[in-house]
N, C-alpha and C positions, 0 to 999 in steps of 0.2 A: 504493500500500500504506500509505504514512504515511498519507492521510488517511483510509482504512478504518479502519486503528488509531485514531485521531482520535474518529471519527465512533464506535466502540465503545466510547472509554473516554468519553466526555460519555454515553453511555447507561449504560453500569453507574454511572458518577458519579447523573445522574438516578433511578435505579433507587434507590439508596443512599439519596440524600436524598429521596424517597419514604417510605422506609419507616422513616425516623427522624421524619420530619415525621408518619406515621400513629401513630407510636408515641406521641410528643408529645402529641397531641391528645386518643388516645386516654386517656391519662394524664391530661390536664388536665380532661378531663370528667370521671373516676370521682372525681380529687382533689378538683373541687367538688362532690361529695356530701358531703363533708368537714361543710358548714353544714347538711344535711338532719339530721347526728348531733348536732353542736353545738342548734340549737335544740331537740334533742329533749331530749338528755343536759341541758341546762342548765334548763330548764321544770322537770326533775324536780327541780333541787337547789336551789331555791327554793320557797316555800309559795305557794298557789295565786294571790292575788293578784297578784303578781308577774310571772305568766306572762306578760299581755301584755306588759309593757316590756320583757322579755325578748326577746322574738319581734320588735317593733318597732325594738330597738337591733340586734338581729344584722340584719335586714334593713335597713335603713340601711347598717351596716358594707358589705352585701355592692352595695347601690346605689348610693347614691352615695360610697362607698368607692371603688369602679370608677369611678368619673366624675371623681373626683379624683387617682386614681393614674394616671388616661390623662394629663388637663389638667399638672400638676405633680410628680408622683410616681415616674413612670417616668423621666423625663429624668434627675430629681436622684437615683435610683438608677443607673441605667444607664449615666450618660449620662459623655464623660473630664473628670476632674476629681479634684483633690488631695481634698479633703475635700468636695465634693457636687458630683454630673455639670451641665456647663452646655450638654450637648444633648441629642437624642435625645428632644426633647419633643413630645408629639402624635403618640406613634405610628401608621403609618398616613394618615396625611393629610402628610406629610412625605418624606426619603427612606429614614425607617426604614423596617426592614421590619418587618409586625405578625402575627407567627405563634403558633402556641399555647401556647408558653411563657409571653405577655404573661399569658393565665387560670392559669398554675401559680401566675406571681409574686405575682399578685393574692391569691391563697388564703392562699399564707404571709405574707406580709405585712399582711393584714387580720390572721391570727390574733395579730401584737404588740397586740392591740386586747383580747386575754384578761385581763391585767390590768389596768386598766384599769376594764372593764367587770366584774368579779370584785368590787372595792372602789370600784366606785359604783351597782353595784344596788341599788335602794332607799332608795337615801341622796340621789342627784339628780334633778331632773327631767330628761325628755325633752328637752325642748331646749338645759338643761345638758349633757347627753349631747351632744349635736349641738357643739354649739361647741368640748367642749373634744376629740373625738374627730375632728372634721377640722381642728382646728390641729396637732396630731399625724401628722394622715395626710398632709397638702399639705408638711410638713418635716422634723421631729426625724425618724420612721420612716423615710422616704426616707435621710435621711442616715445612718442606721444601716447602713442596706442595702448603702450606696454604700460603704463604709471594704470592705464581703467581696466583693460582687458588683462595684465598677466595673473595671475593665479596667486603669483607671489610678490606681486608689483604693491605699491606705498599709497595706489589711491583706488584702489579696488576696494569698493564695498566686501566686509566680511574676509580678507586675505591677511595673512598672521604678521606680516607687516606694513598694513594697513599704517601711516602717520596722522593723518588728520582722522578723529574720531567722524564714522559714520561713512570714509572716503568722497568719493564723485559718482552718484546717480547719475549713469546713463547709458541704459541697459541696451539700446539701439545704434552707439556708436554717432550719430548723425551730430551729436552737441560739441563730442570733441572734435569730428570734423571740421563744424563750419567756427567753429573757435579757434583752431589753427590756423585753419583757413583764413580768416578775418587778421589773426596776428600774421602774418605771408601781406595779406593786403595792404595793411597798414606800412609794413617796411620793402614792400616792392615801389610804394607811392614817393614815398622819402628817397628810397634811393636811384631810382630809375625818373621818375616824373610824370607829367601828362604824351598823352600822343602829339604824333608829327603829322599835318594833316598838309604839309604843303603839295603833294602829288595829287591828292584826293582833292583840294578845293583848284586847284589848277586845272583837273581834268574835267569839270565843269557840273562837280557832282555840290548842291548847296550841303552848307555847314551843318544844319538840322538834320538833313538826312544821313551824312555821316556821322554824326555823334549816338542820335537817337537809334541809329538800327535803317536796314534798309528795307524790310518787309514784316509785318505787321502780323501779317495770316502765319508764318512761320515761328514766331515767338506763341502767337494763341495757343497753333495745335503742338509748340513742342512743349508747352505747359502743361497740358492735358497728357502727353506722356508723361513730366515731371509728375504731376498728380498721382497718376497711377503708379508709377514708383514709389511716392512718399508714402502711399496706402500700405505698401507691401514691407516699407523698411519701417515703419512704427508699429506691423504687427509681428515683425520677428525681434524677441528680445534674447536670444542665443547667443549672441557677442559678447553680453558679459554672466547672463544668468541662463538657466534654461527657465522657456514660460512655459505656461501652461497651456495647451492649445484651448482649452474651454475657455480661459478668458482673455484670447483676443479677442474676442466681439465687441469686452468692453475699452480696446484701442478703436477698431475702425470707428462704433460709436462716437468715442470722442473727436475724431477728428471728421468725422462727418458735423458734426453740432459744431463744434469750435471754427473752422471751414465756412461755412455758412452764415454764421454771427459776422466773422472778419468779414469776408465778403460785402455784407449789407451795409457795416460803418466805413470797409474804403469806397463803397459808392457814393456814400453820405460825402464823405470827406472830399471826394475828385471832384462831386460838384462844389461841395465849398470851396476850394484851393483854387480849382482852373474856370470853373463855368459848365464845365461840361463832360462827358463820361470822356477818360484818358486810359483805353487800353492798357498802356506800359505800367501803369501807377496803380491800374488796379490789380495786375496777375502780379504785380511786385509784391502787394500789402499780401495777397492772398498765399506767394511764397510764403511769405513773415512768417504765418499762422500753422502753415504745414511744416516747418523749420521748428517752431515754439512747440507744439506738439508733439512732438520725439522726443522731448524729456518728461513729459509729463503725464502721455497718455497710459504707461504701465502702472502710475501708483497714486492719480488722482481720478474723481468720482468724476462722473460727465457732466453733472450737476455745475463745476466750477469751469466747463469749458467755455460759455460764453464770454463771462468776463477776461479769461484768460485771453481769447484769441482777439477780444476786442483789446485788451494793450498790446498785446503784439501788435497790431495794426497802427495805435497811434507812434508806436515806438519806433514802425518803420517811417512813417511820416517824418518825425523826428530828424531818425538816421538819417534819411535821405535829407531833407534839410541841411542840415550841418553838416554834410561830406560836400555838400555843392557849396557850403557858405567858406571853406577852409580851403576849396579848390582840389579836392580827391577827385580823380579820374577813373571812376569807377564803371565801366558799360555795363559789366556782368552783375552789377547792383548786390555784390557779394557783402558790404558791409549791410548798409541796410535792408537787403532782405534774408541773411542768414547768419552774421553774425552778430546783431543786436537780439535779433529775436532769440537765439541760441543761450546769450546771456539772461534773457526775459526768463526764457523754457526754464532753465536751469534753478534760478533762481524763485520762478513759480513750485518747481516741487519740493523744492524747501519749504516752501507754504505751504501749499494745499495736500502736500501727498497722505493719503492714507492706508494704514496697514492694510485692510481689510483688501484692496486694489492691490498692492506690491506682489510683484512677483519673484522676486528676488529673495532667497534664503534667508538674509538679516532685512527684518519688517522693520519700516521708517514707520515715521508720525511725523505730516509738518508744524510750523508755529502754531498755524489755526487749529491743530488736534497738540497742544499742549507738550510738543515737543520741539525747540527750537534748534537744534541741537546740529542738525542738517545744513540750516542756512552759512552757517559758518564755513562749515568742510564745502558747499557748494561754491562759496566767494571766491574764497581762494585756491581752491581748483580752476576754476573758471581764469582768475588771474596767474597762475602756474601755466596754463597750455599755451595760453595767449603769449606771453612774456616770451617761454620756448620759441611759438612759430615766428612771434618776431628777432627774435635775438637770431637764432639759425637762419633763418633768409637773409637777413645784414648780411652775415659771414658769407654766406655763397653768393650774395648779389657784388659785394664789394671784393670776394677772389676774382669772380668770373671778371667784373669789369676792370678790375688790375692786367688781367690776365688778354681779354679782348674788347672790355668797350661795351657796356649795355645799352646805353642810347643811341640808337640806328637809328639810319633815314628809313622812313615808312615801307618804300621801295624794298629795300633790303630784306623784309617781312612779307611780302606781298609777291613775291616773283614767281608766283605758282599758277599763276594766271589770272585775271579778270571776270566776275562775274555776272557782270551788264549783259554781254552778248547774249548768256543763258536765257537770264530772267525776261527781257525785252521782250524776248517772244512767245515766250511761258504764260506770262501773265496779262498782257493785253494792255489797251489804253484806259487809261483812268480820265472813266465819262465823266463823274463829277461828283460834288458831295451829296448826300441822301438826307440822313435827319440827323435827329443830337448825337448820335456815334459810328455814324457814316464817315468811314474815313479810306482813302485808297490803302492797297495792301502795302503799298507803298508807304515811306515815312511821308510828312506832309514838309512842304518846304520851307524855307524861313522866312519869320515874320518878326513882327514888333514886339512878340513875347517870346522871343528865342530864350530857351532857357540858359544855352551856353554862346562861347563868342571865341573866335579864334583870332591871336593876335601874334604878328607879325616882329618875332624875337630874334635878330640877328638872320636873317632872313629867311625865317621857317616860323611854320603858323604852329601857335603852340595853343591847347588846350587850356583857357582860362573859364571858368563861369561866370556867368553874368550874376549880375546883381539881382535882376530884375527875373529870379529862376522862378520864384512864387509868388504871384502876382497877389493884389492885397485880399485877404481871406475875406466871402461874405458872412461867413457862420451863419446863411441859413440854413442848415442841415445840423450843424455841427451840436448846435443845443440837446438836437434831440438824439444825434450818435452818442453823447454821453451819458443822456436821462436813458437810454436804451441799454448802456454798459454798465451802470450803476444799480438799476431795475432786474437784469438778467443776474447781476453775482449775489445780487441779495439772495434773489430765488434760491439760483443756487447754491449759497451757502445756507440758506435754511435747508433744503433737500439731501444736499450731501450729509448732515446730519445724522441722516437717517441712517438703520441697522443694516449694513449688506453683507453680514453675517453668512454663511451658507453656500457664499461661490464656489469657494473650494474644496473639494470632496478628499479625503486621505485615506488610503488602502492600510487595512489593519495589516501588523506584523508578522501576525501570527499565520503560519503556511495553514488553511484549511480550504474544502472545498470553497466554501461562502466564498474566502479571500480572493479565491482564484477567479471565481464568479465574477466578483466586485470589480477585479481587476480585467479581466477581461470585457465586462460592460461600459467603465472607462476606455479601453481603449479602441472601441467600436464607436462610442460617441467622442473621442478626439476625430477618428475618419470620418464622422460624418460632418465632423464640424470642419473640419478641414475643406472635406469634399465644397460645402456652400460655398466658405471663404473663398476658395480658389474659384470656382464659377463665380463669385461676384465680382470680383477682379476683372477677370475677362470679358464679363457682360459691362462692366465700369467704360473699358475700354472703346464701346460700342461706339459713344460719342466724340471720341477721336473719328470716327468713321462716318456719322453725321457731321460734323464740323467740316470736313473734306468734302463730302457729298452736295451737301449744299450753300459750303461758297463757292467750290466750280462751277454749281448751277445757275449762279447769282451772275450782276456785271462786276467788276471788281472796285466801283465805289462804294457797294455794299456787301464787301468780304468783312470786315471790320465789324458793323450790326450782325453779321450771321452769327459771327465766333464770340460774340457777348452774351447773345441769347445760350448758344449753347452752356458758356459757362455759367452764366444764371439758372437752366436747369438743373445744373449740379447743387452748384453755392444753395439758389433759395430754395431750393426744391427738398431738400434734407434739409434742409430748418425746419419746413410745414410740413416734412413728412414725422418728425421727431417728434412737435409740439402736436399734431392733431390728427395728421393721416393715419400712421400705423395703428392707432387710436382704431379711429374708427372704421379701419378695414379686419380689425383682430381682435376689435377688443371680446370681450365675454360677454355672452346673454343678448340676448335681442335679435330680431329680424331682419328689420330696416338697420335700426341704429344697436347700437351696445349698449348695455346697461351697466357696465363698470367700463368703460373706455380705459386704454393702457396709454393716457396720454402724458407726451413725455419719458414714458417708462420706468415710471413710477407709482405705479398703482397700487394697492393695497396687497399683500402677497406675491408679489413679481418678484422678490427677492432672491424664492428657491430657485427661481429654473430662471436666473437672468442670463445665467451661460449658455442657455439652448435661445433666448431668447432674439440676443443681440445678431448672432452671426444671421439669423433669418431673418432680420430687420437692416441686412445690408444687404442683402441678396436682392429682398422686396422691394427696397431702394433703387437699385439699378434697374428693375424692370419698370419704377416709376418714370426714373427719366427718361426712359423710352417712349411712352406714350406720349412726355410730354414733349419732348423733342418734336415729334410727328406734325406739332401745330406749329411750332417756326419754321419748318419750310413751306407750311403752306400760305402762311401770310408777310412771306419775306416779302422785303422792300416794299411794307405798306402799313407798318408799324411803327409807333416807335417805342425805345425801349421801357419806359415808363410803364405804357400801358401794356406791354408784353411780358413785364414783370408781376404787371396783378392777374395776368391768362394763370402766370406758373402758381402762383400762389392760390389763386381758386380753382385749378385744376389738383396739385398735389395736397391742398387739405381739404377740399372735400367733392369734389365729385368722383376723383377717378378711385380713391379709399372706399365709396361707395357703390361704384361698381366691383370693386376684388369683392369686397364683403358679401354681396350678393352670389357672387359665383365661385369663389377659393376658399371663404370663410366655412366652419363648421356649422354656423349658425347662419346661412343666407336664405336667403328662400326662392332663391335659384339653384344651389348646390347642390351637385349629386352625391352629397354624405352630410346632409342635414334630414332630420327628420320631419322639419318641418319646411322642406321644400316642395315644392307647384309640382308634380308630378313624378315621375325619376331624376329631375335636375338638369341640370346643364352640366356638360364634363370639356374641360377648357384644359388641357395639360400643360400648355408652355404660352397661353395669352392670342390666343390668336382673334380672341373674343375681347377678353378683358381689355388689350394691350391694344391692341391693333384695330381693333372695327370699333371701340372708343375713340381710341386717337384719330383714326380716319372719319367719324361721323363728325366729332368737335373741328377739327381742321378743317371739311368738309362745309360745316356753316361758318367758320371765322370766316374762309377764303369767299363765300359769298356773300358776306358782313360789309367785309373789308372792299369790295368790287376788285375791278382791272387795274394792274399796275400802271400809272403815269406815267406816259415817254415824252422826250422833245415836241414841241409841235402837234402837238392833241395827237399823237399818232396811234392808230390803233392798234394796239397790240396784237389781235389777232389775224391783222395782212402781212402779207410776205415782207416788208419793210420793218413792221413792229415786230415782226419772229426774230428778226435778225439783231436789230437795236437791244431787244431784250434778251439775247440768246447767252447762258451761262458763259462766263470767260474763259474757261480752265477745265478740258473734259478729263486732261491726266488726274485732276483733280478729285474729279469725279468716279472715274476707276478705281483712284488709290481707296478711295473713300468705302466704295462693295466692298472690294478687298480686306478691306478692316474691317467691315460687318459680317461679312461670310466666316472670316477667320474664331470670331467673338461668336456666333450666333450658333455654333455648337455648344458650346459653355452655357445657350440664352435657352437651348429648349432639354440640353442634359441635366443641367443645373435645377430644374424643376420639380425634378424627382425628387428633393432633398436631401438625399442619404444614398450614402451607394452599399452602404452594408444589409443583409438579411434580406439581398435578391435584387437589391436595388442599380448594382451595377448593369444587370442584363436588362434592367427597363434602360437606365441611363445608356447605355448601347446602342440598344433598338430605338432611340431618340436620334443619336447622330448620324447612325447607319440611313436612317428617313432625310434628315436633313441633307447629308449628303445627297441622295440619291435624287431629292425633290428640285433642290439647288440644279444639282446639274441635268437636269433633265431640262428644266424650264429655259436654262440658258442654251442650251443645243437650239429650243424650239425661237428662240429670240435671234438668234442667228439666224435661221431657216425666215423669218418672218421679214428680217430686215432686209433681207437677199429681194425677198418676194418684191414686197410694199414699196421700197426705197428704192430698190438697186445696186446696195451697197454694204457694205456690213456696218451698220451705225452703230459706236459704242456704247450713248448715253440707251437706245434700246436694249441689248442686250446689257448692260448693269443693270436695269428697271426688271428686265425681264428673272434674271438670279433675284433681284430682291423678291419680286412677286412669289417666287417657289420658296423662299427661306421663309417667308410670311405665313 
């Protein structure tokens, strides 16, 4: 009998680490999409020239980056050792073992590589780049790593020479990144300087456009990749602790609420500061927030994520103010939107954090829970990393420039070619502006409120800011962004209050069958919690693929409004899904409506099962902003954003929560597993009901609300002149955009299933297996159709035609 027992528990043991090890992996691949956002998001925030070094340095970072962090880098992170590991080097070819955490570390640890590369774009050459970015990566970074992450390191929570009581909180890596990162910024600004823009204004490119970024639409969608990476590295806390797969629910939680708060005060705010919605200044603040959040989503309650994200917002405000008042030459917006708010993060969970939340072996308490004891070891930690990445980057920037010279002529950085010729005909003519955030994808060119100004130092235009960067504030918003931030942390510091006792579930000691039982029912509901999490991610993604879809479908003065709306279905859309939707599409008792609503997610008894709760309340969330996506293309360029923000809003809290209710819910009386539904029920598997002939009937009357798009010269839009005026600018665009829908939308009808354990994989199967086969069948018959009708193989049909079959 002992060795039955035996021989059970090495299988549920196996079984367990299974399915942490698929979790891992699966994480560390979506997390390296992380640089697919990066090189896009950054391309955009430079002027055109520029773009190859751009592309050339992040791909470097991410190759031989890898090759120097296996050789050197992981040992001296990883590895036991007071102040830098002296093993653990060569993983994999050694007795370490090389699993797929080594790809998480690598991702956060390249990106201390942000500042850095932030204040020396265009100001170094390429193989300047190279030298002084892997003396950096082979030591200083390493040893950064090592003080949080080594085992036996001095600021590692819980490590036996731990020096500052309590160490440095931060279980995701992301805080000491962009804290090094920011100290690299600081001392690359000092000793390198501003950009040399004499090539760039000479060649007849204006000032504004080179400072601010030369495409607009490529900063949006490479955001939306950044997003979806920062989703996946705030729910893996394995870098310094291992978590618990049941309560990442309550990470994406928070950074969905926290996410959404920031969002609505930097919209607040860009109408106060500028007049009008400003693209760059809002996915700035909304970095900030997903930046601040990685220190704080493992060990504070979701309740304090409003207030929390709303100071990270004003704090990027701030940062960015004073980096442009002192003359820092910042494009990569690396201080203000990742290392202020990092210091915010950090410093918030010295406040707010509570044991009950921590995931980490030594259980914190912040000031506000009677233990202040944290804020101390988090300060100066904070000031320790910082100090390091700037003291070490002096050292390499003032060898290297002894050595060869860091300030180059812009030329000298840029000899990789030009890329105007690309774009010119990629993107089309910029017809003209649309409404309050109609802007070409284009940067806009310079005016009377240029923010920056180039002036003319020994005969080269040197990077100075204007004075005149934030024009005088109207504060009408602003009153009420703060009565809104003050109003939300009360709440939730009343809330958080509360007992969340019961998260964590502990497998008894004692080997008996029950034990094995318990243990193995645990690690069936890690795979299934797993299972959601990763389909919600991929389904998250979906909106990178509408964002594409329909600004190539648009003219390109209304690329700018499409990628706002999108991101507003994110941002406000999980606000109202949080505060009132999931509420009433789940909550308990009732027909129509719920008679205990789970609004907020805080209701009375939601405590036990908040772990099964959360992960199925991000999943739910993705299939919302689907439907609600559906209405911004059909009222583009006939909206404006104002009023397209109260569509999302009365769409995601309450009508489209009251359609799932009626047809997902157990209590609908449409559903076909309610007992009190209309007949046998309606059976919807993956929304094609719920999601889709919603979205399409609501879109369906907005677009005839809203009448015919407005062209030049009363033209009608439906003659062969007005088809053409109005015709999408961008069909690559429009490809890439299926592309990304097709790729996500096996995730959109597998993910449905909930659970892949006790049979559930061979439904989730036979989901994709349909999908597939529906997908390509429709686009064969879209080819065939185009050949017919057209003459021609037309692509925006055949996309139309895949999407109609995935539908």
């Amino acid at each position: 009998m002992d060795e039955l027992f035996e021989v059970l528990t090495d299988s549920v043991d196996d079984f367990a680490l299974s399915v942490k090890e698929m979790y891992t992996l699966a994480i560390g691949v979506l997390l390296a999409l992380r640089y697919s956002g990066l090189v896009t998001l950054r391309c955009g925030q430079v002027n055109g020239e520029l773009v190859s070094s751009v592309c050339m340095q992040l791909v470097f970072c991410v190759t031989a980056g890898g090759l120097i962090w296996w050789l050197v880098g992981h040992g001296i992170a990883r590895g036991d050792g007071l102040l830098f590991g002296t093993t653990d080097y060569l993983p994999g070819m050694t007795t370490t073992r090389f699993d797929a955490s080594w790809v998480i570390e690598l991702v956060v640890v390249v990106t201390s590589l942000d500042g850095i590369q932030s204040t020396l774009i265009g100001r170094v050459s390429f193989t300047t780049y190279i030298i002084i970015t892997s003396s950096l990566l082979a030591f200083s970074i390493p040893v950064a790593f090592h003080a949080v992450w080594g085992n036996t390191s001095w600021l590692r929570p819980g490590s036996t020479n731990v020096i500052i009581s309590g160490g440095f909180f931060d279980p995701s890596g992301a805080a000491t990144a962009a804290l090094y990162s920011g100290g690299c910024a600081i001392a690359a600004t000092i000793v390198v300087g501003s950009r040399n823009l004499r090539s760039t204004l000479n060649s007849g490119i204006s000032q504004h456009r080179a400072l601010d970024g030369h495409n607009y639409f490529y900063q949006a969608t490479g955001f939306l990749y950044y997003w979806l990476a920062m989703f996946v590295q705030v729910i893996n806390g394995s870098l310094q602790e291992a978590i618990d797969v049941s309560l990442v629910g309550n990470s994406l939680m928070f950074v969905l609420v926290m996410t959404s708060f920031g969002a609505c005060v930097a919209l607040l705010l860009t109408l106060d500061l500028h007049g009008h919605y400003k693209l760059t200044v809002v996915l700035g603040a909304v970095a900030a927030t997903l930046q601040a959040s990685c220190s704080v989503c493992h060990c504070v309650s979701v309740s304090w994520s409003p207030l929390i994200g709303s100071v990270a917002v004003i704090c990027y405000f701030v940062a960015r103010y004073l980096s442009e008042k002192i003359r820092i030459d910042d494009p990569f917006l690396v201080l203000s939107s990742q290392f202020v708010p990092a210091v915010w993060g950090s410093v918030a969970a010295a406040l707010f954090a509570d044991e009950s939340f921590t995931t980490t072996a030594s259980k914190i308490d912040g000031l506000f829970y009677r233990n202040g004891s944290l804020l101390g070891s988090q300060i100066v930690s904070i000031c320790v990393i910082t100090v390091w990445g700037f003291v070490s980057t002096v050292i390499v920037l003032v060898a290297v420039r002894k050595a060869t010279g860091v300030q180059l002529d812009v030329d000298d950085a840029t000899n990789h070619g030009s890329y105007y010729n690309d774009i010119s005909g990629m993107f089309g003519r910029h017809i003209g502006e649309y409404d309050d955030a109609a802007e070409s994808c284009y940067a806009p060119a310079l005016t009377d409120d240029a923010t920056t100004e180039a002036t003319l130092v020994d005969d080269e235009y040197v990077v100075i800011p204007s004075e005149k960067t934030f024009p005088k504030p109207r504060f009408r918003f602003l009153k009420w962004a703060l009565f809104f931030m003050v109003l939300t942390g009360s709440v939730g510091g009343s809330v958080a209050q509360a007992d969340h006792t019961g998260i964590q579930n502990d497998v008894g000691a004692n080997v008996s069958l029950g034990a094995i039982s318990a243990q193995l029912s645990d690690a069936k509901k890690n795979l299934d919690t797993s299972w959601m999490i990763i389909c919600g991610l991929m389904v998250f993604s979906m909106q990178l693929g509408f964002c594409y879809i329909e600004s190539g479908a648009v003219r390109s003065s209304s690329v700018i409004n499409i990628t706002f709306k999108n991101i507003g279905d994110c941002a406000i859309g999980s606000m109202c899904w949080w505060v009132c939707g999931y509420g009433l599409a789940y909550g308990e008792g009732g027909v129509f409506f719920p008679s205990s609503g789970d609004f907020f997610l805080m209701s009375p008894g939601i405590s036990s099962e908040l772990s099964d709760r959360l992960p199925h309340f991000f999943l739910s969330f993705t299939y919302m902003t689907t439907a609600v996506t559906i209405v911004s293309g059909a009222v583009a360029e006939r909206i404006s954003l104002p009023a397209y923000y109260c569509i999302v809003v009365f769409v995601s809290s309450f009508c489209y929560p009251l359609v799932v209710r009626s047809i997902w819910s157990p209590h609908g009386f449409m559903s076909a597993f309610s007992d009190d539904a209309i007949g046998s029920g309606s059976l919807d598997f993956a929304g094609s009901v719920v999601i889709h002939l919603y979205g399409g009937m609501f879109a369906l009357v907005a677009a005839f609300i809203t009448g015919k798009r407005a062209l030049p010269d009363d033209v009608d839009i439906f003659s062969d002149l007005g088809q053409e005026l109005a015709a999408g600018h961008n069909k690559f665009q429009t490809a890439s955009g299926t592309l990304f829908l097709w790729f996500a939308w096996f995730a959109f009808n597998a993910g449905s299933v909930l659970r892949i354990s006790d049979g559930g994989s061979v439904i989730a199967g036979s989901a994709i297996v349909s999908t597939l086969l529906a997908s390509g069948a429709s686009g064969i018959f879209g080819l065939v159709t185009s050949r017919i009708f057209f003459g021609y193989f037309d692509v925006i049909h055949v996309c139309n035609s895949v999407l109609v079959g995935l539908v």
